[in-house]
N, C-alpha and C positions, 0 to 999 in steps of 0.2 A: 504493500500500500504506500510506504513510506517515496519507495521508488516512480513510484506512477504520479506521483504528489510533486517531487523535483523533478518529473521532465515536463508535468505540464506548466510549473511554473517557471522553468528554460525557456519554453516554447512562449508563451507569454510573457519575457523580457523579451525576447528575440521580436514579436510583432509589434510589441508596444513601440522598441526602438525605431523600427521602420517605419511607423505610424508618425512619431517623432522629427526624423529626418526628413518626410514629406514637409512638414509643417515649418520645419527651421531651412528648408529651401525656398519656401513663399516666401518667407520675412525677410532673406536676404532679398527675393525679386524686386519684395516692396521698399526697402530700404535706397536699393538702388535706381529707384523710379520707374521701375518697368511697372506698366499697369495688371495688376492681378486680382482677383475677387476675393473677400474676406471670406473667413473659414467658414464662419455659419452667414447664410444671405436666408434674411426671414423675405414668407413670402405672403402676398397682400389676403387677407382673408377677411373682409370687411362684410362678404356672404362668401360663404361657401355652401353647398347640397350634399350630402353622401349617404350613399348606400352600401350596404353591405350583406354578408350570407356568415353563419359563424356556427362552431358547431362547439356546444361543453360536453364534456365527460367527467366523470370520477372512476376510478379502479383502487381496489382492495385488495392487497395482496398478503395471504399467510407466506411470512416465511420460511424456507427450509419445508413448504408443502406445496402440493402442484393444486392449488385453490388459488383463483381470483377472482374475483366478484367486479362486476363492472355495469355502466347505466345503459338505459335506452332510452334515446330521446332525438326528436326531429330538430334537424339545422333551422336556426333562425334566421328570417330577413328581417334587416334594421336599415329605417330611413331616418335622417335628420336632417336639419337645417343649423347651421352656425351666424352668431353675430358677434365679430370680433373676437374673443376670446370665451364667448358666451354660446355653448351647443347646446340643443335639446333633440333628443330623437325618442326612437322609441321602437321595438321590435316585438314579433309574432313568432309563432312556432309552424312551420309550414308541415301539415296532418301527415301527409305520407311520404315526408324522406325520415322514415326509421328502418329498425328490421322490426316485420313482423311475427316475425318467428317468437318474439317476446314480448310481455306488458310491455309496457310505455313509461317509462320512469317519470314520476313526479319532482318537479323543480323549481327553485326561485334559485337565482344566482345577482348578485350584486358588486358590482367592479368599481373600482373608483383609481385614479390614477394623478397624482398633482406634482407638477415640477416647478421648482423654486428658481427661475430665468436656467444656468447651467453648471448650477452647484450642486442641487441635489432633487431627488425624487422622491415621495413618499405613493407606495402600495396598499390597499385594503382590500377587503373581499368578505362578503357573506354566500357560502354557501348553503344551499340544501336540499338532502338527495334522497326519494323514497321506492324504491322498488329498483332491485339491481337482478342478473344472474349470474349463471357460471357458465363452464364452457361446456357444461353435459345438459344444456336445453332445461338447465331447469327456472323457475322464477323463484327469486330468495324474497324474504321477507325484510330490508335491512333497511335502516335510515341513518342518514348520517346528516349530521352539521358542521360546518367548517367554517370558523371564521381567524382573518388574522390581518396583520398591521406591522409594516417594515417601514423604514426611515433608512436611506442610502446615500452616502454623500460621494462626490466623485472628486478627484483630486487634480484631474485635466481640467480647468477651465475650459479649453478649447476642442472638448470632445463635448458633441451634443448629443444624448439621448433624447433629450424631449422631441427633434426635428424627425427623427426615423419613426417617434410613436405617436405625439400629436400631428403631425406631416403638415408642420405651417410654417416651414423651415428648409432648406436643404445646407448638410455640410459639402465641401467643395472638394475636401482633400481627405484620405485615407488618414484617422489614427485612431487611438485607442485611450483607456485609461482602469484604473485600477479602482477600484471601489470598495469603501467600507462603512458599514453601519449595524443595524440590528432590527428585532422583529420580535410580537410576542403571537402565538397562535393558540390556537383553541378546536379542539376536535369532543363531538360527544358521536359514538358509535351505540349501536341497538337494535336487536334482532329477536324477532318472535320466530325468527323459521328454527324446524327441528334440526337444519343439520348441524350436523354434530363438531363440523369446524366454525361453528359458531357458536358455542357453545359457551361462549367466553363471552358471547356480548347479549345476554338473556335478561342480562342489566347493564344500564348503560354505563359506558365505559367514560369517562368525562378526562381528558386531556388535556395539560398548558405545556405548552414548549415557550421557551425563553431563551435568548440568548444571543453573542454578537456574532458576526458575517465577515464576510470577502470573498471580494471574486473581481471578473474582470469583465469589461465592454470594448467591443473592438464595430466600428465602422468600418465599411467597404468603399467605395466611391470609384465608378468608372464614368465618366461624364455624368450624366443625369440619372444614372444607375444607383442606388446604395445597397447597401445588406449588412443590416447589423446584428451581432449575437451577442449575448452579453450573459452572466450567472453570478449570483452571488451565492457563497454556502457557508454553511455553519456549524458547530457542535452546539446540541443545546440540551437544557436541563429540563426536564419533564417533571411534573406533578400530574401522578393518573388516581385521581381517589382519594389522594393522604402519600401513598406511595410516590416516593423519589426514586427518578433515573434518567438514563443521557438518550439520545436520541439526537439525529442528523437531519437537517432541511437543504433544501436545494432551491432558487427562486429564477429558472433560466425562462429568458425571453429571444425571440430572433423577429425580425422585422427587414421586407424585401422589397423591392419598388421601385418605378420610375417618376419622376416630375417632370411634367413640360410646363409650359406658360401656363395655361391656366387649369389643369387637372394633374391629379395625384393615382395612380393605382399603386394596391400595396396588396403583400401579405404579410398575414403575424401573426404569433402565436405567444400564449403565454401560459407559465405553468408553474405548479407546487408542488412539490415531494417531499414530503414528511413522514422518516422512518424513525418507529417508536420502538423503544424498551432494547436498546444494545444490552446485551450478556443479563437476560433476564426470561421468562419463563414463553411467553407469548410475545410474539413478535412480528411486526408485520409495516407494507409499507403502504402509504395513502397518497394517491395520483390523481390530481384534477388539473386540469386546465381548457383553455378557448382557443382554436383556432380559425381563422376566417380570411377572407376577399373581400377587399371594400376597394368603392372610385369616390371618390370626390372631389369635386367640383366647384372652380371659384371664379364665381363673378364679378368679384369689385375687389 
């Protein structure tokens, strides 16, 4: 583990620097009076339209057993209207892109996303999820809640995530940055169904994770191209019940797309992984995330 841990943070000085060396060749250009575009060029969004198609999930996984439990539910379309920094929209669940092979999972999901100019970001989420299965056709009985709240600071000034995820921006030039902060979570699990690997959540299981992060953001930029990935991760400290133990989070996003004058197409995705109770009896990991297609569209 320790080894996989030093090559990817090799590999991650190695991009960062190059990300680096992009940006400290603009500033000599601009020093020199050659005319070149600043790193982030914000772009006019006085209206904008956007549509979009997105799809959530959660999965449950026992560890160290060949059980996963996972949702079914139909991809949403979302349409909104933006004024200035001000968006409202609103989405539906479209009846027949599921499988039918299964219930229909029951859901409200809640996202919230706020960046402080490009210093830092703050994450939240409410999930909640009622009718999951397995991989042998059957329908489980399980509900789950998730909810959780991350604060991230980034240590490039000159690296913008908010432009790759609110898309009212583009960076100009390839780099990167390193990021640290923290997060508190909260999962409650609970299951009426008799199988027996769940037998552990017949009472709800009520989870906190705490604890602090790092990880890294790296921009792409090929002319009016981007692609961003970026993760932050953590060890964190779990209270399940009274009961103290550690547990690992993961909080990775990537974000794809082009910008012309006046429209944006993107992809993105975003997601949580929260593995609970290291070197302890039952053990298992919790996976939700959104991914989706949106265009939007600006006219002033």
């Amino acid at each position: 583990m320790f080894r996989h841990l030093t090559i990817v943070f090799i590999l991650l000085l190695f991009v960062s620097g190059a990300g680096h060396a992009q940006v400290e060749e603009m500033k000599k250009a601009r020093d020199a009076g050659e005319a070149t575009e600043p790193v982030i060029v914000k772009l006019k969004n006085l209206l904008t339209f956007k549509a979009s198609l997105t799809y959530n999930f959660m999965l449950l996984e026992q560890v160290g057993q060949n059980y996963t439990f996972e949702t079914n539910r139909p991809w949403d379309l979302g349409l909104g209207i933006g004024i200035k920094n001000l968006f409202l929209g609103f989405s539906f669940s479209i009846p027949f892109l599921y499988d039918k092979n299964f219930e229909k999972s029951q859901s409200y999901n809640f996202n919230f996303n706020h960046f402080s100019k490009d210093k830092s970001f703050s994450n939240g989420y409410f999930k909640y999820y009622n009718g999951f299965h397995d991989r042998h056709e059957h329908n489980i009985d399980l509900k789950i809640i998730s909810l959780g709240f991350s604060q991230t600071y980034i240590l490039n000034r000159e690296h913008s995530i908010k432009t790759a995820y609110n898309l009212d921006g583009r960076q100009t030039v390839s780099n990167g940055s390193f990021l640290v902060g923290g997060g508190v979570f909260f999962n409650s699990i609970r299951s009426g169904s008799d199988n027996e690997q769940l037998s552990d959540y017949s009472k709800p299981q009520n989870l906190f994770f705490f604890g602090p992060n790092f990880g890294y953001s790296h921009t792409f930029v090929i002319n009016k191209f981007f692609v961003n990935v970026l993760s932050t991760f953590g060890i964190n400290g779990i209270v399940n019940n009274g009961n103290f133990s550690l547990g690992f989070q993961a909080l990775p996003k990537f974000s794809l797309g082009y910008h012309s004058k006046n429209w944006t197409f993107n992809v993105a995705g975003s997601y949580t992984f929260l593995y609970d109770k290291i070197n302890t009896k039952n053990e298992h990991n919790l996976v939700s995330g959104t991914i989706g297609v949106s265009y939007l569209r600006r006219f002033l």
